[in-house]
C-alpha positions in Angstrom: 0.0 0.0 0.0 1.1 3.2 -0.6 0.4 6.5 1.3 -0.9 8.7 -1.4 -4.2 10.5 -0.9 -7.7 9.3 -3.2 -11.0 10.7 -2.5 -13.3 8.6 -0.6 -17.2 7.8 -2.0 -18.7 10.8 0.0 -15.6 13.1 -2.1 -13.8 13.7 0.9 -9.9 13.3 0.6 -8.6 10.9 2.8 -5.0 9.2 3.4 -4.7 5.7 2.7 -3.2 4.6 5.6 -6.2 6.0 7.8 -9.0 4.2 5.1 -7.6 1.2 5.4 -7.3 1.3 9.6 -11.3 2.2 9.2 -11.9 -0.6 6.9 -9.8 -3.3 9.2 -11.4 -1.5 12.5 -14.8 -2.0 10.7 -13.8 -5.8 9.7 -12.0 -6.4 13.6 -14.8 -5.0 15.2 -17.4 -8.0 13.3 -14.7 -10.7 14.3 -16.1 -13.5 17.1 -13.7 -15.8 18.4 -11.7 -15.8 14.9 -8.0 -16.0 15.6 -5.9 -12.6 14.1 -3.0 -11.3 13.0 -1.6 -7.8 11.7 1.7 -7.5 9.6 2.9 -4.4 8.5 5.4 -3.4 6.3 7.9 -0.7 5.7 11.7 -1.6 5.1 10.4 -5.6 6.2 7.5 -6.7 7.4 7.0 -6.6 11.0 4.6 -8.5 12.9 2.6 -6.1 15.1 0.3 -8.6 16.4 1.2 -12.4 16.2 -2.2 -14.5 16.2 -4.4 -13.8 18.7 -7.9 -13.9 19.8 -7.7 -10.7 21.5 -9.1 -8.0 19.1 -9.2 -5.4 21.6 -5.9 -5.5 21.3 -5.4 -6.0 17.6 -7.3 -3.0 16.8 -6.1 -0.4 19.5 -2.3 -1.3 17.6 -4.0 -0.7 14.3 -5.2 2.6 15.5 -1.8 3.6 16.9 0.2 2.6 13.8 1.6 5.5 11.7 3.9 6.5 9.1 7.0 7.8 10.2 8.0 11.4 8.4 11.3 12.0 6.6 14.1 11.8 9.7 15.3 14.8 11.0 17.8 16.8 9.4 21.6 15.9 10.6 23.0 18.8 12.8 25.6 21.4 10.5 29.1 20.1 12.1 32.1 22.4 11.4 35.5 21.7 11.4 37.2 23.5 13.9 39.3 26.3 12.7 43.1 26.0 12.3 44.1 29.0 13.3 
């Protein structure tokens, strides 16, 4: 998945990250005793939940997962003078 914007169906613009965390909270959320887990992927895929029944806790990781911005620039470092 990629993290460009798209217009939803009511024309609102939305990132895709945050569509699909409402479409897997939606699907979570209709889940009874199914066994879960959530992989995400940046560099490598991580596993952010291993299998669990516990979809309390699968979807409060969901709703705490971001994408990280560009790192901070590196701090100007000058070579001290010769003088």
């Amino acid at each position: 998945m990629d993290t460009k914007d798209f217009v939803d169906a009511s024309g609102k613009t939305v990132d895709r990250l945050t569509a699909v965390k409402q479409v897997l909270d939606d699907f979570l959320s209709r889940r009874k005793g199914d066994r879960v887990g959530v992989v995400v992927f940046g560099d490598a895929p991580f596993a952010l939940v291993p299998f669990t029944t516990d979809l309390e806790l699968c979807r409060a990781m969901l709703r705490d997962t971001y994408v990280p911005g560009p790192p901070p620039p590196a701090p100007v470092r000058r070579r001290p003078s010769s003088r």
